[in-house]
PDB file of N, CA, C and O in Angstrom:
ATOM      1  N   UNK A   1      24.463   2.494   7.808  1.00  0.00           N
ATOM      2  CA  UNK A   1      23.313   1.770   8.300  1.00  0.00           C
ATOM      3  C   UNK A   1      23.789   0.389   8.771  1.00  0.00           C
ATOM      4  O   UNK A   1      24.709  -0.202   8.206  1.00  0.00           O
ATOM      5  N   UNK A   2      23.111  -0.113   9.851  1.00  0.00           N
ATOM      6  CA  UNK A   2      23.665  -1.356  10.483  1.00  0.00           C
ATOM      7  C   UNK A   2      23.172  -2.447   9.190  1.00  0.00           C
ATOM      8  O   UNK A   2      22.335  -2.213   8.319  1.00  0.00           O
ATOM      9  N   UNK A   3      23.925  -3.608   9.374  1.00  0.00           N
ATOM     10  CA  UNK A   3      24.029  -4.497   8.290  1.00  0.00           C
ATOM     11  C   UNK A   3      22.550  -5.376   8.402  1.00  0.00           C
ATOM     12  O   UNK A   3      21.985  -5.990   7.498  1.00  0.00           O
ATOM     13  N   UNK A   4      22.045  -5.181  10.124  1.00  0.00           N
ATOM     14  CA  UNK A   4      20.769  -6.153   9.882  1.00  0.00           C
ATOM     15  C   UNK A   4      18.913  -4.946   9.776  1.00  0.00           C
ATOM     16  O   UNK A   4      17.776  -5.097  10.223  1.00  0.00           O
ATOM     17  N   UNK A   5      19.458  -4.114   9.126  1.00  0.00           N
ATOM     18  CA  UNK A   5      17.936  -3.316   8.510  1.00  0.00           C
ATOM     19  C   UNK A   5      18.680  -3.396   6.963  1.00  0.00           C
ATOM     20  O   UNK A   5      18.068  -2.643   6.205  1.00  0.00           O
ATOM     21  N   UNK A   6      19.562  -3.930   6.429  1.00  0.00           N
ATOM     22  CA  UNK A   6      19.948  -4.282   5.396  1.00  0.00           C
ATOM     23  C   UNK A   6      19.268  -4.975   4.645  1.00  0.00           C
ATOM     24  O   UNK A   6      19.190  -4.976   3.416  1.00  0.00           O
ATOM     25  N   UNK A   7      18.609  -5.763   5.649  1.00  0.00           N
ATOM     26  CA  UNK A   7      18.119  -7.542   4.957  1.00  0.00           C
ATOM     27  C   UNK A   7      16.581  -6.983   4.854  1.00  0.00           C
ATOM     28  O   UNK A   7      16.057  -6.265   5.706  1.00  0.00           O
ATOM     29  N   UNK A   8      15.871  -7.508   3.488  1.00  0.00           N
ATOM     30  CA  UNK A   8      14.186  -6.913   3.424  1.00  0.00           C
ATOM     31  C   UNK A   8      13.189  -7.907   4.627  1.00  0.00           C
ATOM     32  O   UNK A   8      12.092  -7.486   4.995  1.00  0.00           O
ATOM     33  N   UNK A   9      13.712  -9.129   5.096  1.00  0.00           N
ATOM     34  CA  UNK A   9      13.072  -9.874   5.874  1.00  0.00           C
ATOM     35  C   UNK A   9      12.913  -9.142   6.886  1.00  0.00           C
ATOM     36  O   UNK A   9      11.802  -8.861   7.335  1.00  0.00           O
ATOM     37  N   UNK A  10      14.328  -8.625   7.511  1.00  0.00           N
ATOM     38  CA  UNK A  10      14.055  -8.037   8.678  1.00  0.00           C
ATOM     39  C   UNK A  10      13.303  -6.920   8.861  1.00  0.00           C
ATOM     40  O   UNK A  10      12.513  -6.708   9.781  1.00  0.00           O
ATOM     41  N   UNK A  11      13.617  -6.123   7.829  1.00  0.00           N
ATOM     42  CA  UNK A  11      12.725  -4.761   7.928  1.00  0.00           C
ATOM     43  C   UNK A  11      10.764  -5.036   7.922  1.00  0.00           C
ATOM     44  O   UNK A  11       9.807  -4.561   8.533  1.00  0.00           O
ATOM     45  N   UNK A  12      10.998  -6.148   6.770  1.00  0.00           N
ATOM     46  CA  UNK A  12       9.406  -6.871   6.837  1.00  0.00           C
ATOM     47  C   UNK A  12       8.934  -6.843   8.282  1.00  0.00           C
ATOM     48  O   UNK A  12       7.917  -6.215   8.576  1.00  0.00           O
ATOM     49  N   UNK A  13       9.544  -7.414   9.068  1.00  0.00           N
ATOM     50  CA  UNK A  13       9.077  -7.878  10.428  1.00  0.00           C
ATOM     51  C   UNK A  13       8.900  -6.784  11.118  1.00  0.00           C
ATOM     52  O   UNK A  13       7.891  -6.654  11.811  1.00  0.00           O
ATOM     53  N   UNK A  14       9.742  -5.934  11.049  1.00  0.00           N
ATOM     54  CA  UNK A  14       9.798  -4.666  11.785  1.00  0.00           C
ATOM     55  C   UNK A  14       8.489  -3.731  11.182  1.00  0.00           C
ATOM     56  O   UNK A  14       7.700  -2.979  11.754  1.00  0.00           O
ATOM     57  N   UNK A  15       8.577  -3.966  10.367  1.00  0.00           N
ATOM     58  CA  UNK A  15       7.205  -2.532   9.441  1.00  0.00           C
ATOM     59  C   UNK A  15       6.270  -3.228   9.843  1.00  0.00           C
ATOM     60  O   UNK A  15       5.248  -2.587  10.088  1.00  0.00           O
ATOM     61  N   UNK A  16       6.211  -4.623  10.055  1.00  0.00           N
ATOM     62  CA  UNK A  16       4.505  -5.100  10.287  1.00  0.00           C
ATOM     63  C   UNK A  16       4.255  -4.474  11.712  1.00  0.00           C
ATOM     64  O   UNK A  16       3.047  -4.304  11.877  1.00  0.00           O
ATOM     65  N   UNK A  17       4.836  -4.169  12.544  1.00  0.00           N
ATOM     66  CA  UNK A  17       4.493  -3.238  13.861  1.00  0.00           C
ATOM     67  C   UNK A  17       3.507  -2.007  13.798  1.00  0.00           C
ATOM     68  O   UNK A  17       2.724  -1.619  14.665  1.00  0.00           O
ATOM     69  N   UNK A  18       3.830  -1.341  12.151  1.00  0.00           N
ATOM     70  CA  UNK A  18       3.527  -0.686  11.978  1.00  0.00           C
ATOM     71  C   UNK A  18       1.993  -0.483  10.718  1.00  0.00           C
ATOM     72  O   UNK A  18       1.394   0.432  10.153  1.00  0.00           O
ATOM     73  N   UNK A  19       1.942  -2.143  10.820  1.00  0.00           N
ATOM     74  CA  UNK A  19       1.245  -2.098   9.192  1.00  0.00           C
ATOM     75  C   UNK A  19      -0.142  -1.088   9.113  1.00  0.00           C
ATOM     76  O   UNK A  19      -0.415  -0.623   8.006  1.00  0.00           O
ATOM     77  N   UNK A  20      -1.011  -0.751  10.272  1.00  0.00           N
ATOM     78  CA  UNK A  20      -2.290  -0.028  10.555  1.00  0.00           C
ATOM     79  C   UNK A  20      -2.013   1.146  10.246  1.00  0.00           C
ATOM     80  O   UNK A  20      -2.853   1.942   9.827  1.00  0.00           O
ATOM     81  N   UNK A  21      -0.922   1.379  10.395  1.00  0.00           N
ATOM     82  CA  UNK A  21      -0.525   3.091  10.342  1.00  0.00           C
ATOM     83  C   UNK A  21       0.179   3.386   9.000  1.00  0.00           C
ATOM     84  O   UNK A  21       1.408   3.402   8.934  1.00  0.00           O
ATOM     85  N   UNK A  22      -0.596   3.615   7.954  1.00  0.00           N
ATOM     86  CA  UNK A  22       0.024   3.726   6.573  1.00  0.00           C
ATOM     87  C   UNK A  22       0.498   5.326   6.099  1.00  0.00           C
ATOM     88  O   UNK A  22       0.892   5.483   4.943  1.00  0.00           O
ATOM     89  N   UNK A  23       0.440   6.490   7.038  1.00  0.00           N
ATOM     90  CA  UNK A  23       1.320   7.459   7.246  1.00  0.00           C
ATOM     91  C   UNK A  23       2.570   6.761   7.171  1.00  0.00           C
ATOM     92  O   UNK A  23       3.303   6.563   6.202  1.00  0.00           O
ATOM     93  N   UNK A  24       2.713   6.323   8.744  1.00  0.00           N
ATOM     94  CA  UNK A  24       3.835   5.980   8.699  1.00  0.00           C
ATOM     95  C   UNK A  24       4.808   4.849   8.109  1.00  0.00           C
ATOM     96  O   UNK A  24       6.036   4.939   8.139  1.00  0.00           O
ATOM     97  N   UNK A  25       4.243   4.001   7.682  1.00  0.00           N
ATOM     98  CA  UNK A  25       4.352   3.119   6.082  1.00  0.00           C
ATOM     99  C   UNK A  25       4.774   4.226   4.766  1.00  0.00           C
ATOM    100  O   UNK A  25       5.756   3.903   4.098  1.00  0.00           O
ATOM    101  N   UNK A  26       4.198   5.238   4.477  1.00  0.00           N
ATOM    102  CA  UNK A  26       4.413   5.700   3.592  1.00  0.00           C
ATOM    103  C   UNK A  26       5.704   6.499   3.831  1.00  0.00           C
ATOM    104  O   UNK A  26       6.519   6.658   2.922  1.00  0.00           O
ATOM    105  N   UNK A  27       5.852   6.921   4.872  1.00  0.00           N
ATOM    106  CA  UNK A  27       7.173   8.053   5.396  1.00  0.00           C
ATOM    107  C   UNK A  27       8.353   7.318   5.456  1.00  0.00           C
ATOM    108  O   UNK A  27       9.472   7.693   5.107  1.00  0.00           O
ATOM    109  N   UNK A  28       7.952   6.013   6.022  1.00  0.00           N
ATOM    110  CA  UNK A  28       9.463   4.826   5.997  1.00  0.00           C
ATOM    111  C   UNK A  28       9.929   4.778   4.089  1.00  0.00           C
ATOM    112  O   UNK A  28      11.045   4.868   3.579  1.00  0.00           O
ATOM    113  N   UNK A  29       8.497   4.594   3.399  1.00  0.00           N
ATOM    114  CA  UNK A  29       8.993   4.257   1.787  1.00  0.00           C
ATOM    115  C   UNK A  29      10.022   5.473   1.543  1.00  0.00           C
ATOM    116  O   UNK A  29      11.144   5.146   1.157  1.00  0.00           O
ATOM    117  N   UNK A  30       9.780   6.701   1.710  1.00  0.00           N
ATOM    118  CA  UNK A  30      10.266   7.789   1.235  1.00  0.00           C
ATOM    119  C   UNK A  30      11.925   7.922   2.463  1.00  0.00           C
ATOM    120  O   UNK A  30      12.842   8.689   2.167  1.00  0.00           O
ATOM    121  N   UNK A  31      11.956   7.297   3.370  1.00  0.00           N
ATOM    122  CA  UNK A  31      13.217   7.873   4.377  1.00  0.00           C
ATOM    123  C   UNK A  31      14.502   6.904   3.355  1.00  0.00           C
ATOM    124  O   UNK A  31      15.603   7.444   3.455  1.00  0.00           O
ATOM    125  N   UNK A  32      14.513   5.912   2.645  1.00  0.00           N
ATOM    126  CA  UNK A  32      15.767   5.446   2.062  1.00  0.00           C
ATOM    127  C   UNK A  32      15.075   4.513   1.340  1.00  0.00           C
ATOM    128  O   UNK A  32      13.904   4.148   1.443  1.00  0.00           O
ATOM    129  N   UNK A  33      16.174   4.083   0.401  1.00  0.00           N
ATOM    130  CA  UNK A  33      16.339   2.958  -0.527  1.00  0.00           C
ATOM    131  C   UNK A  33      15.987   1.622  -0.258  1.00  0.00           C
ATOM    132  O   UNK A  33      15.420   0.834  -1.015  1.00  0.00           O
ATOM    133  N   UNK A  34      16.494   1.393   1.237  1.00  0.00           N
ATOM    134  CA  UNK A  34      16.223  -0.306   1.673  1.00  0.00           C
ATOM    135  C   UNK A  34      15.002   0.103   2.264  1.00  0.00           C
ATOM    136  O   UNK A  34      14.124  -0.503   1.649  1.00  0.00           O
ATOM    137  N   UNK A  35      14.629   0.622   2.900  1.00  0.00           N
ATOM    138  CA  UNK A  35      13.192   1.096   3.416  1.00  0.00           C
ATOM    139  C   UNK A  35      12.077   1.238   2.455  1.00  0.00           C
ATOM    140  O   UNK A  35      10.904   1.335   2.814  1.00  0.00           O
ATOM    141  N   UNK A  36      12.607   1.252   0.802  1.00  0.00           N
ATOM    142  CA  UNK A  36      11.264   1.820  -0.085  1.00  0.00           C
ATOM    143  C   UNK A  36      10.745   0.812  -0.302  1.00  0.00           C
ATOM    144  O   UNK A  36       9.556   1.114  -0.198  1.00  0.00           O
ATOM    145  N   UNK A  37      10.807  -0.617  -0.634  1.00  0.00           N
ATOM    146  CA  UNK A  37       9.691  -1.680  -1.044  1.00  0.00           C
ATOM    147  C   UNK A  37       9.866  -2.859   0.081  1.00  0.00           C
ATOM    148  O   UNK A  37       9.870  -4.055  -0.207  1.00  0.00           O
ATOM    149  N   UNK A  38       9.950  -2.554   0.857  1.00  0.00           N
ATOM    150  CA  UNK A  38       9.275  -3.914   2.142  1.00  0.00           C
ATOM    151  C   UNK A  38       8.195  -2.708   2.604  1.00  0.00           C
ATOM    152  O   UNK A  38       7.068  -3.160   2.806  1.00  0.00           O
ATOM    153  N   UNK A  39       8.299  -1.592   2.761  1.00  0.00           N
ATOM    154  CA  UNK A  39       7.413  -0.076   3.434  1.00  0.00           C
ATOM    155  C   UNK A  39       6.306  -0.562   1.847  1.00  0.00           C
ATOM    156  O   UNK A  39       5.215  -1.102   2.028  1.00  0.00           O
ATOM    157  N   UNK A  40       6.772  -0.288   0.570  1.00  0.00           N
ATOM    158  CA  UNK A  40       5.483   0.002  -0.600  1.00  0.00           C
ATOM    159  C   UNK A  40       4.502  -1.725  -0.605  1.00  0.00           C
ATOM    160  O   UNK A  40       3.371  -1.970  -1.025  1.00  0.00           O
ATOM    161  N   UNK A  41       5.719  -2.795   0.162  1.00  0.00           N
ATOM    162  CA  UNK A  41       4.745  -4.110  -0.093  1.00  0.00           C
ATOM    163  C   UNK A  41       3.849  -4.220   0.683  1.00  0.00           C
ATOM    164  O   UNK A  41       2.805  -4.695   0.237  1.00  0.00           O
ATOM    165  N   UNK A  42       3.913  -3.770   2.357  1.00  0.00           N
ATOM    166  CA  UNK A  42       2.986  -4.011   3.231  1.00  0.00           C
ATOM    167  C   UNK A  42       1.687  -2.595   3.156  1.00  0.00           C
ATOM    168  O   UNK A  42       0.635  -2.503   3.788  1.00  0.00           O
ATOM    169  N   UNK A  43       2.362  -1.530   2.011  1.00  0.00           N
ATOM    170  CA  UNK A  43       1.232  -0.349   2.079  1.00  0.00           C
ATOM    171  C   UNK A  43       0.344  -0.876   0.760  1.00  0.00           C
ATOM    172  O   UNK A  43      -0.735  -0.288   0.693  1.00  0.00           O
ATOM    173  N   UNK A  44       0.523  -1.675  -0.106  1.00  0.00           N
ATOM    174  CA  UNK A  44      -0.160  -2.035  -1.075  1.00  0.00           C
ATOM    175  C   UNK A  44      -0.576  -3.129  -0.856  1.00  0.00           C
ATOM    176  O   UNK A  44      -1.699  -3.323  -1.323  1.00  0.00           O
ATOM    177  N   UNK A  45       0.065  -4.318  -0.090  1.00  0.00           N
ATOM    178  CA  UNK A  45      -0.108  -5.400  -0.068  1.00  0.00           C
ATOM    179  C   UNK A  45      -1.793  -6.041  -0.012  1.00  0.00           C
ATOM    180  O   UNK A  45      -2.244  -7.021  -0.604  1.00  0.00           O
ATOM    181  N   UNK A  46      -2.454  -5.130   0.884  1.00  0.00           N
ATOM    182  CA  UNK A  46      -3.848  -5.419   1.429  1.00  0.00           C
ATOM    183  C   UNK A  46      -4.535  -3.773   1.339  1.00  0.00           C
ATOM    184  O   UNK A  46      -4.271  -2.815   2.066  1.00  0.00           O
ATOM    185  N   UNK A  47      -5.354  -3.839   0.347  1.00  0.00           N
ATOM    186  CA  UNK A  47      -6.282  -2.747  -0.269  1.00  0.00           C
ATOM    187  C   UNK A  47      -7.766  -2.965   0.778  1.00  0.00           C
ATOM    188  O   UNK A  47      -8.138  -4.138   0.744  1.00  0.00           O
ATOM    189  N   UNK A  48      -8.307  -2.409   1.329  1.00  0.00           N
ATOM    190  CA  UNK A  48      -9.445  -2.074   2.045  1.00  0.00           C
ATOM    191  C   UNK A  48     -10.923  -2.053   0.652  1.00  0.00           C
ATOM    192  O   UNK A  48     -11.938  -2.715   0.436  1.00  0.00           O
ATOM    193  N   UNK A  49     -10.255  -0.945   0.057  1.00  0.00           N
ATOM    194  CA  UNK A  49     -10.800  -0.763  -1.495  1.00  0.00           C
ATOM    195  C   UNK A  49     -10.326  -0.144  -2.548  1.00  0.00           C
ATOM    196  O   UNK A  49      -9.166   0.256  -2.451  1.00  0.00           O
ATOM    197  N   UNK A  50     -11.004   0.089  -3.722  1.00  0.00           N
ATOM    198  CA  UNK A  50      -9.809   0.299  -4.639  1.00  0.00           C
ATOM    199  C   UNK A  50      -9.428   2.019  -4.472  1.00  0.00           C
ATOM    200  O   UNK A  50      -8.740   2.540  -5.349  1.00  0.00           O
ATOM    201  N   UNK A  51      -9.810   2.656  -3.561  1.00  0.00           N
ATOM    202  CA  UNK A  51      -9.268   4.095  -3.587  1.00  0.00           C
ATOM    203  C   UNK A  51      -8.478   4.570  -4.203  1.00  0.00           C
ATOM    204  O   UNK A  51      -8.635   5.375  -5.121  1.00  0.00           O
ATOM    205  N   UNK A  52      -6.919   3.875  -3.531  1.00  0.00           N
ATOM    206  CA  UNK A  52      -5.704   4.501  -3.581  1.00  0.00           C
ATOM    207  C   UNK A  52      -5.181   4.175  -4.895  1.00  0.00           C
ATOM    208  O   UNK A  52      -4.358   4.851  -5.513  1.00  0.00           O
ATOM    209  N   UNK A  53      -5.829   2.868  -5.356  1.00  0.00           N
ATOM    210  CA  UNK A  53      -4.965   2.962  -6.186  1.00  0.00           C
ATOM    211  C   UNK A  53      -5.803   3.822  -7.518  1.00  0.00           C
ATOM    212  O   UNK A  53      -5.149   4.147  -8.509  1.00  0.00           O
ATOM    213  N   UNK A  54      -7.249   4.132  -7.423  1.00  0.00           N
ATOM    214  CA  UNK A  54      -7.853   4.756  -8.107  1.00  0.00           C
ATOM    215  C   UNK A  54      -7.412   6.372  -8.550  1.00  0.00           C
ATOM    216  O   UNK A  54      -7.469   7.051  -9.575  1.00  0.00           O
ATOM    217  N   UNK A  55      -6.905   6.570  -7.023  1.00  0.00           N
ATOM    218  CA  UNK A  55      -5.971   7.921  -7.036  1.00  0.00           C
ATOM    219  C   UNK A  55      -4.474   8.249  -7.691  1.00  0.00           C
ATOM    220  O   UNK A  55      -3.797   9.267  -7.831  1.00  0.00           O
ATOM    221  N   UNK A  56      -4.294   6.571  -8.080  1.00  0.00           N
ATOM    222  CA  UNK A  56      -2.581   6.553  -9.031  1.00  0.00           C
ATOM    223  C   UNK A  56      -3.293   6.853 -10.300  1.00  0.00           C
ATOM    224  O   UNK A  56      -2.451   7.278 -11.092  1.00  0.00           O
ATOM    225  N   UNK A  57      -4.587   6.818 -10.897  1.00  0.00           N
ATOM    226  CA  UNK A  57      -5.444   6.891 -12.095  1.00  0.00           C
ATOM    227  C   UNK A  57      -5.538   8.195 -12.938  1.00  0.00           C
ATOM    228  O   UNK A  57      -5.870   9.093 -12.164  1.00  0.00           O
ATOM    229  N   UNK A  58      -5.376   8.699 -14.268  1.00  0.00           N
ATOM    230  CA  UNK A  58      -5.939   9.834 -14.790  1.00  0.00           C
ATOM    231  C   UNK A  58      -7.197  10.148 -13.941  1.00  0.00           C
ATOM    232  O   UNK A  58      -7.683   9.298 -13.195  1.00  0.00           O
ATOM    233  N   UNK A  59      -7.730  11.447 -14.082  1.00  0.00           N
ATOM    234  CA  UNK A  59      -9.051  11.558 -13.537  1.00  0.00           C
ATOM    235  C   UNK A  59     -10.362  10.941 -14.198  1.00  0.00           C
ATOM    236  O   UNK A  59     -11.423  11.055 -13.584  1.00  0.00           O
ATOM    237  N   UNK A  60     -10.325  10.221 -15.561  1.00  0.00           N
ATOM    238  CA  UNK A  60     -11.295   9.878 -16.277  1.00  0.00           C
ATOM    239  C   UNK A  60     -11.469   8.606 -15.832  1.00  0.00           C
ATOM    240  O   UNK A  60     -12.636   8.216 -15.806  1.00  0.00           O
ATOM    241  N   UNK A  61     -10.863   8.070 -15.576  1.00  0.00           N
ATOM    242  CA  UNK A  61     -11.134   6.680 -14.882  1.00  0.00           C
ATOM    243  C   UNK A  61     -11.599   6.719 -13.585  1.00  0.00           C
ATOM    244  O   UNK A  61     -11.618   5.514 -13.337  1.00  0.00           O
ATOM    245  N   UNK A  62     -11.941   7.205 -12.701  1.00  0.00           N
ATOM    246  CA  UNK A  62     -12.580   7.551 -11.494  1.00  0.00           C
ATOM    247  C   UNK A  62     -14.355   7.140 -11.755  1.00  0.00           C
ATOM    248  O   UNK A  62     -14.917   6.495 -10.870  1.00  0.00           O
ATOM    249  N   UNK A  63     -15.007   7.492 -12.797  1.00  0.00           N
ATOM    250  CA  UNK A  63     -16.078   6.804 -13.018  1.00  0.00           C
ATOM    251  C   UNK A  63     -15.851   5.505 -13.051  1.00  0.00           C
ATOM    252  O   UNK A  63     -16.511   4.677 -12.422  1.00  0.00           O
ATOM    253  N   UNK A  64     -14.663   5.195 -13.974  1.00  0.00           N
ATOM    254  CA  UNK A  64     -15.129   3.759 -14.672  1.00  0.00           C
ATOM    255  C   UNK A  64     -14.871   2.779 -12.976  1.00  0.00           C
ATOM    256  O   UNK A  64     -15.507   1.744 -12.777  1.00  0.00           O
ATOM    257  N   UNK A  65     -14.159   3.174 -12.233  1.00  0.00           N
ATOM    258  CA  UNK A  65     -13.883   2.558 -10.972  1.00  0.00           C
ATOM    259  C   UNK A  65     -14.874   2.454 -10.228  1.00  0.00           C
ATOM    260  O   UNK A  65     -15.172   1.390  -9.686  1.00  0.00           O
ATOM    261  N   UNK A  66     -15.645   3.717 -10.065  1.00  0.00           N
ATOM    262  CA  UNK A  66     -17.142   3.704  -9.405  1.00  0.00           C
ATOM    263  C   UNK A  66     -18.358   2.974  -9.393  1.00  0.00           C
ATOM    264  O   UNK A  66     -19.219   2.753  -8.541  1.00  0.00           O
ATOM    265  N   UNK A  67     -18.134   2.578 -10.910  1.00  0.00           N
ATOM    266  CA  UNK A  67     -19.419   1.713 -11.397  1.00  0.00           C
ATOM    267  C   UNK A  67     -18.887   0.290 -11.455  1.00  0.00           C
ATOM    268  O   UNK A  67     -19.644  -0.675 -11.556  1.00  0.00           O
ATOM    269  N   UNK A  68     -17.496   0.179 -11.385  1.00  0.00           N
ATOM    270  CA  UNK A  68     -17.289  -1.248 -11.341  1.00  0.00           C
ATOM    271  C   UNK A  68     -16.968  -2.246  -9.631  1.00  0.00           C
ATOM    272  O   UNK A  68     -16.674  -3.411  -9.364  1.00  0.00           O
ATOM    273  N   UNK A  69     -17.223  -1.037  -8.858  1.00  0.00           N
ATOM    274  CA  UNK A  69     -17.248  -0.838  -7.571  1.00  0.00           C
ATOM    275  C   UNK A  69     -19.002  -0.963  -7.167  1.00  0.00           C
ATOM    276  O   UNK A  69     -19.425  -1.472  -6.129  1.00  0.00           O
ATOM    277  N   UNK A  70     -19.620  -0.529  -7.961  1.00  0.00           N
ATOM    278  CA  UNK A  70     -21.186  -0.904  -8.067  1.00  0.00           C
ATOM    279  C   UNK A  70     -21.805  -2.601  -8.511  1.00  0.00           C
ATOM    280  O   UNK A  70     -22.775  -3.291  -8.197  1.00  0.00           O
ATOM    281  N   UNK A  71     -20.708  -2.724  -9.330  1.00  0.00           N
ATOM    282  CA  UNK A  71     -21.049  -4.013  -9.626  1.00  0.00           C
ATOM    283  C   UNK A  71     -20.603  -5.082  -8.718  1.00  0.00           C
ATOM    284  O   UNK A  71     -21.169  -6.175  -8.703  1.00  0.00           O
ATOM    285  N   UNK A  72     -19.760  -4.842  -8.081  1.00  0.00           N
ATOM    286  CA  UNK A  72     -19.270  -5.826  -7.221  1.00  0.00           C
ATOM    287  C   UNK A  72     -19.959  -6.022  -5.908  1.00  0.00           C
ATOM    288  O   UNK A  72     -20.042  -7.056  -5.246  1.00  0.00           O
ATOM    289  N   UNK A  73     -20.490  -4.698  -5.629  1.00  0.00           N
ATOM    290  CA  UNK A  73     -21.564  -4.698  -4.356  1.00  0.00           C
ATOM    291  C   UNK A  73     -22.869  -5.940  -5.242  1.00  0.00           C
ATOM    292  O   UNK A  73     -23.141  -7.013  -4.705  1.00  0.00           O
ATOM    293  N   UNK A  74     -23.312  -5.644  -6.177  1.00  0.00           N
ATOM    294  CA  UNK A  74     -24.541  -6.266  -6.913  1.00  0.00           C
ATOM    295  C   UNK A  74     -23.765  -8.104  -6.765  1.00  0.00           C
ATOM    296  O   UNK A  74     -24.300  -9.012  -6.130  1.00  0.00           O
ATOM    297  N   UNK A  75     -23.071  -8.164  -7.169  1.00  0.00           N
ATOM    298  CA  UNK A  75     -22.127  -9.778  -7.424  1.00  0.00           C
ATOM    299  C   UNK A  75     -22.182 -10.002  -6.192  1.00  0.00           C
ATOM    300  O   UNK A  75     -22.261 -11.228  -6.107  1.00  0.00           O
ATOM    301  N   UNK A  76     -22.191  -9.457  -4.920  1.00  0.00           N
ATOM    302  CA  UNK A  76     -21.567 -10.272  -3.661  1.00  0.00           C
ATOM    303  C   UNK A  76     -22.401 -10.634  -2.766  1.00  0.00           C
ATOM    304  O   UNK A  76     -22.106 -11.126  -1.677  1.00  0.00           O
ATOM    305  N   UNK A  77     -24.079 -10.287  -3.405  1.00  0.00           N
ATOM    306  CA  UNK A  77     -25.196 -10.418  -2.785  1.00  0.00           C
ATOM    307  C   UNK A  77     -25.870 -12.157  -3.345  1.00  0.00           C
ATOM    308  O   UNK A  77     -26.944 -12.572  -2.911  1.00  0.00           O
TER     309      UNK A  77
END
């Protein structure tokens, strides 16, 4: 591998091209080693909502996420 996708800055810069497209964010984490966390910082970095990471969760916690996802709609009014 060339010495400058070596560096996590550079790859940073380069993946933000890609940051909308979190397929392909996720496929860069999985293609190598220097590719797995500048690819896992910009796919986690900014959550939309708590989905994904609700989906790293046992299944019993999927309520408790739901209703605390209820409360926050109620708080922001």
């Amino acid at each position: 591998m060339h010495r400058a996708l070596e560096n996590q800055e550079n790859l940073l810069n380069i993946f933000e091209w890609e940051r909308s497209d979190t397929s392909t964010l996720a496929s860069l984490a999985r293609t190598c080693r220097a590719f797995k966390e500048p690819a896992l910082d910009l796919l986690w970095g900014e959550l939309c909502n708590l989905s994904p990471l609700a989906r790293c969760l046992p299944d019993a916690s999927h309520r408790l996420l739901s209703e605390m996802s209820q409360l926050k709609v109620l708080c922001d009014t």
